[in-house]
Backbone as CSV, one residue per row, in Angstrom:
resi,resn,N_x,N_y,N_z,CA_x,CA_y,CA_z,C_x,C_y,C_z
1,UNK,-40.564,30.209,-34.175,-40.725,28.775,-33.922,-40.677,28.474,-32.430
2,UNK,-39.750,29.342,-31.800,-39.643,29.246,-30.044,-41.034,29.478,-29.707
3,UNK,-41.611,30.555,-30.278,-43.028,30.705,-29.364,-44.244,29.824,-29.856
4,UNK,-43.667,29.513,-30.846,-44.810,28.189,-31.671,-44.893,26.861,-30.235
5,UNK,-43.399,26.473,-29.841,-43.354,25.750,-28.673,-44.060,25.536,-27.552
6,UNK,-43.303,27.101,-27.245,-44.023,27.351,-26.182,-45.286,27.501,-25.846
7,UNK,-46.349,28.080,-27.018,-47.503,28.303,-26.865,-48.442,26.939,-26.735
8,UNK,-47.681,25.828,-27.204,-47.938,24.389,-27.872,-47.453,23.807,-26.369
9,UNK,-47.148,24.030,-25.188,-46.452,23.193,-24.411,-47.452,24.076,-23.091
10,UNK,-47.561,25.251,-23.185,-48.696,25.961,-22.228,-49.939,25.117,-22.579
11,UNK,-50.944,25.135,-23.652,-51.862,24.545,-24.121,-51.842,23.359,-23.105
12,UNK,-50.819,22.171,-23.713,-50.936,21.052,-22.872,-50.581,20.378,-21.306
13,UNK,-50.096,21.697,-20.694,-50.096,22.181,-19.789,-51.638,22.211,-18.669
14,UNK,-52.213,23.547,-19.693,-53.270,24.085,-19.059,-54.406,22.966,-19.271
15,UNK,-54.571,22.169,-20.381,-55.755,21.422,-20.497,-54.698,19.470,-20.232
16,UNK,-54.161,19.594,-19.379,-53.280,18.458,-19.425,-54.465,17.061,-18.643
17,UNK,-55.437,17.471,-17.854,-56.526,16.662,-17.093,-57.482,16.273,-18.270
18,UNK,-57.917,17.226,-19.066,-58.963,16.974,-20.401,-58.068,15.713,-21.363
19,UNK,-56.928,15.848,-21.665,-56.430,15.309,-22.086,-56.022,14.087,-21.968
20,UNK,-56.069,13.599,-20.821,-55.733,12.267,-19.761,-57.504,12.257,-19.133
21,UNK,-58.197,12.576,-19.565,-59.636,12.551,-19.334,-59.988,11.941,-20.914
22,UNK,-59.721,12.337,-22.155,-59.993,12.238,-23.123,-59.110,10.622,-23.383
23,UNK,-57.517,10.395,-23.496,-57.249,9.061,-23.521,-57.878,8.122,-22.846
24,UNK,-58.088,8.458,-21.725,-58.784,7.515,-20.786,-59.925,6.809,-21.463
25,UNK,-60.889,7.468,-21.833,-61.879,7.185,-22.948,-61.499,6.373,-24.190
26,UNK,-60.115,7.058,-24.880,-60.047,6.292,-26.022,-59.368,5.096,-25.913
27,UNK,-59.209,4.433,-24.675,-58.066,3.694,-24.502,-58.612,2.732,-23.695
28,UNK,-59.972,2.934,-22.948,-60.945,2.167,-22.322,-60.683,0.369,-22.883
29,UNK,-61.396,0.625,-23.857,-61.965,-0.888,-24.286,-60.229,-1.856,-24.358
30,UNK,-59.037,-0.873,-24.886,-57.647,-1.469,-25.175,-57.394,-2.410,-23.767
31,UNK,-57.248,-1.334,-22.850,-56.693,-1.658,-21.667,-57.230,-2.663,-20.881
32,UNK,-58.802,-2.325,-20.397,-59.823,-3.572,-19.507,-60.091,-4.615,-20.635
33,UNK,-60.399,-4.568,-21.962,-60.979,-6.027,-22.221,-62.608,-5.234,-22.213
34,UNK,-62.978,-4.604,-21.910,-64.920,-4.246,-21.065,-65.546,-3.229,-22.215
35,UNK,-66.483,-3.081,-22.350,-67.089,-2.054,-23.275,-66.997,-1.331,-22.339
36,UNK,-67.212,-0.030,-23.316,-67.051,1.602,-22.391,-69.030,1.785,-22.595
37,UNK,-69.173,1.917,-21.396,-70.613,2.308,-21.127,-70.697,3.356,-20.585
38,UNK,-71.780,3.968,-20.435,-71.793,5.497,-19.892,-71.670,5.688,-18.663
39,UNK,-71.666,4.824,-17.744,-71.617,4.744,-16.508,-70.131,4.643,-16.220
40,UNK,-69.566,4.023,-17.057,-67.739,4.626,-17.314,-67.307,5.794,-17.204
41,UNK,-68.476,6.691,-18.526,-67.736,7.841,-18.713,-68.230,9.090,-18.124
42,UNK,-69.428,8.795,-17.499,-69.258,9.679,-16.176,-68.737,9.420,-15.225
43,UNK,-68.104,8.427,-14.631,-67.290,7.810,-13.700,-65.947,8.904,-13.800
44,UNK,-65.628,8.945,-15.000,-64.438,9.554,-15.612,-64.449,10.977,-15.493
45,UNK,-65.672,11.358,-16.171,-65.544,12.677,-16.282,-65.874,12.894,-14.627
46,UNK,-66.488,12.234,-13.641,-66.732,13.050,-11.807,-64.892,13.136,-11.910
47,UNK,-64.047,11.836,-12.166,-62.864,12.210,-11.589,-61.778,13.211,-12.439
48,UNK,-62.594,13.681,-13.364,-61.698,14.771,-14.100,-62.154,16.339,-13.471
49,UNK,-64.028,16.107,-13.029,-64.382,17.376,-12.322,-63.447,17.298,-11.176
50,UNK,-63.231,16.626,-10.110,-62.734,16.570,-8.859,-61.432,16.966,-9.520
51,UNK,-60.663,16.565,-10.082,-59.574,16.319,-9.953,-59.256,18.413,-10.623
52,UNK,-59.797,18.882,-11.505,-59.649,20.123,-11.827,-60.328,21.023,-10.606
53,UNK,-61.482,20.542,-9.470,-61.423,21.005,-8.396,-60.683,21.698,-7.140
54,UNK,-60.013,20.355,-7.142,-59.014,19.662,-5.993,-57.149,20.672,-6.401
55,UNK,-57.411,20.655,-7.424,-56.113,21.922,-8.383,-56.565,23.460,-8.470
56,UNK,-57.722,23.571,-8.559,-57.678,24.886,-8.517,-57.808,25.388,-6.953
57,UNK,-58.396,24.427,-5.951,-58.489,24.877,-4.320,-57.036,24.931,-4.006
58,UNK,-55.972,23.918,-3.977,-55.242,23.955,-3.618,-54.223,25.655,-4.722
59,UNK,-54.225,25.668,-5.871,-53.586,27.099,-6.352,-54.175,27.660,-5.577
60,UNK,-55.293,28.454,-4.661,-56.124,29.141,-4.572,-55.449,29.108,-3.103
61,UNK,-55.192,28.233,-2.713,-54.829,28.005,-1.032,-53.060,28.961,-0.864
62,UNK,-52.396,28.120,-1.925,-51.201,28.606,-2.149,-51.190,29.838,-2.539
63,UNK,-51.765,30.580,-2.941,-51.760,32.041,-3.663,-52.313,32.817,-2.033
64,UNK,-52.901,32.397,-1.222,-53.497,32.592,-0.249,-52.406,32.717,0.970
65,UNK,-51.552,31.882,0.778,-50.379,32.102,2.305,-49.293,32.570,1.596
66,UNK,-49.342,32.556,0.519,-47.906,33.409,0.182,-47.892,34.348,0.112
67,UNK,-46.301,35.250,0.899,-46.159,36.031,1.415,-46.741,37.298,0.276
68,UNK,-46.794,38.536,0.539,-47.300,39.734,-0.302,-46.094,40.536,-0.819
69,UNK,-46.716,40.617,-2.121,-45.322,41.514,-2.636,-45.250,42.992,-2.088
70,UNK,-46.463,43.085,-1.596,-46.638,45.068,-1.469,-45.367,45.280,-0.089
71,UNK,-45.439,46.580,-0.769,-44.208,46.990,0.418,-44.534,47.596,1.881
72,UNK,-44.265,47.292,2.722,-44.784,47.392,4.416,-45.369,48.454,4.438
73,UNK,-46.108,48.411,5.829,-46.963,49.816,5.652,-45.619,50.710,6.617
74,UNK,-45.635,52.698,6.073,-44.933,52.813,7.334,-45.499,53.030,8.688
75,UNK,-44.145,52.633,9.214,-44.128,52.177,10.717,-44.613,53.644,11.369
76,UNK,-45.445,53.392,12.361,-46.081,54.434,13.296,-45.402,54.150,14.881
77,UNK,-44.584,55.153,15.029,-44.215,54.775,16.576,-44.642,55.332,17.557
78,UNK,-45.143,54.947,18.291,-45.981,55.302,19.892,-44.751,56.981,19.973
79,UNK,-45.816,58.189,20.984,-44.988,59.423,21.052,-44.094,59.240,22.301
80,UNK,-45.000,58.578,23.497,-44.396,58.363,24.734,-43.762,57.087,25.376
81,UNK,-43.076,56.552,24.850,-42.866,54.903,25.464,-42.685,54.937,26.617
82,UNK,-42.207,55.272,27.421,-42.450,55.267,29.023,-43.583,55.095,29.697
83,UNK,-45.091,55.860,28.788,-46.345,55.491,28.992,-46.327,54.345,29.077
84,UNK,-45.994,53.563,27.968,-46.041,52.180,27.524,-45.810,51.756,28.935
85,UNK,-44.597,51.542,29.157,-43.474,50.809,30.877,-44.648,51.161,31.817
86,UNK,-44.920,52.296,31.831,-46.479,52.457,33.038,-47.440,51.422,32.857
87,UNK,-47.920,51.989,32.026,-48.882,50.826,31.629,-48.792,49.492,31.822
88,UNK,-47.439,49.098,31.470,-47.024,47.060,32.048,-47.532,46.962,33.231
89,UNK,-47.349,48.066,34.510,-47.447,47.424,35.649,-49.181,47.651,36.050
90,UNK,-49.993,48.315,35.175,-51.246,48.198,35.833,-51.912,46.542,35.251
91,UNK,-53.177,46.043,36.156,-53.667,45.123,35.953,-55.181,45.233,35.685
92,UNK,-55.726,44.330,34.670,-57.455,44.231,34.421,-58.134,45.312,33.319
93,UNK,-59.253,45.080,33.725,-59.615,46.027,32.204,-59.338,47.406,31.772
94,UNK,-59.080,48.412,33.173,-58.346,49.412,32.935,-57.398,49.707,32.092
95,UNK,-56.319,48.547,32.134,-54.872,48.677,31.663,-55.269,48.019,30.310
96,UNK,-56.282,47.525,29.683,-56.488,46.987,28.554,-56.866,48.360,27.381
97,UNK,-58.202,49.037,28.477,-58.587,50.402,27.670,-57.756,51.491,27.310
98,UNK,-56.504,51.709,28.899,-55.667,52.150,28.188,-54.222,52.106,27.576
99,UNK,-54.270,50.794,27.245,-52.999,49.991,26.269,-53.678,49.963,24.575
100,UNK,-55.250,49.934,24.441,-55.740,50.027,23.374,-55.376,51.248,22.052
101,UNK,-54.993,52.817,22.443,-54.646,53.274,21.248,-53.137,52.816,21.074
102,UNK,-52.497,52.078,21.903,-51.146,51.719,21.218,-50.840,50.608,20.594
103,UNK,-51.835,49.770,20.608,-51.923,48.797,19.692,-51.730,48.802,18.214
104,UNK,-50.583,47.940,17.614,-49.912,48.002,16.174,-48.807,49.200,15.802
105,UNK,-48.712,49.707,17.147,-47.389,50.849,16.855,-46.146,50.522,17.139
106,UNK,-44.973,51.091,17.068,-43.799,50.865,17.240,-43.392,51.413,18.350
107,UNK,-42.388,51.218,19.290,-41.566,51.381,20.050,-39.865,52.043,19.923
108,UNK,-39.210,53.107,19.723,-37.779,52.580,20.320,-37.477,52.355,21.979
109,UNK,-36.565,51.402,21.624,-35.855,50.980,22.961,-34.451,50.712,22.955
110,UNK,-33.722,51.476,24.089,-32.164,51.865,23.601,-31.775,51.706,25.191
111,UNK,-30.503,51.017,25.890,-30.462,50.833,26.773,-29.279,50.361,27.064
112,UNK,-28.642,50.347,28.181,-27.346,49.238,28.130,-27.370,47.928,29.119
């Protein structure tokens, strides 16, 4: 009976816009006083497309910056760090070409 619930509460969940798309319709003529004309109920159904749009971009956005479950890559640490300290003090494209294979590696640094 628990999963009878639950399966019954996902359902209206997942189709919860169709559903408030669908009253909307049956509830038209109650609420305004106006006949429901078709120009209503595509009115209705653009804001049920948008609106199941506008929910799945934004899940899609959120699934997008949240953080990753995978586990780090391992860490690669540079062989010579002192190269590295050389390297700070040159200037211009030289010191770019050769700062380039150490790019995304690790460092230790231990000092007092």
């Amino acid at each position: 009976m628990n999963g009878l619930m639950r399966a019954t509460r996902r359902i209206l969940v997942d189709y919860s816009v169709v559903l408030a798309y669908l009253f909307a319709i049956g509830s038209w003529q109650f609420v305004t006083n106006t006949p429901l004309t078709v120009r209503t109920i595509l009115t209705l159904a653009a804001f049920c497309a948008l609106s199941n749009l506008f929910g799945y971009l934004s899940a899609s956005l959120r699934a997008l910056s949240a953080p990753s479950a995978e586990k780090p890559e391992k860490r690669e640490f540079v062989d010579d760090p002192r190269a590295i300290l050389d390297l700070a003090k040159l200037k211009g494209y030289e010191s770019i070409r050769l700062f380039a294979p150490y790019l995304g590696k690790w460092m230790t640094i231990s000092g007092v």
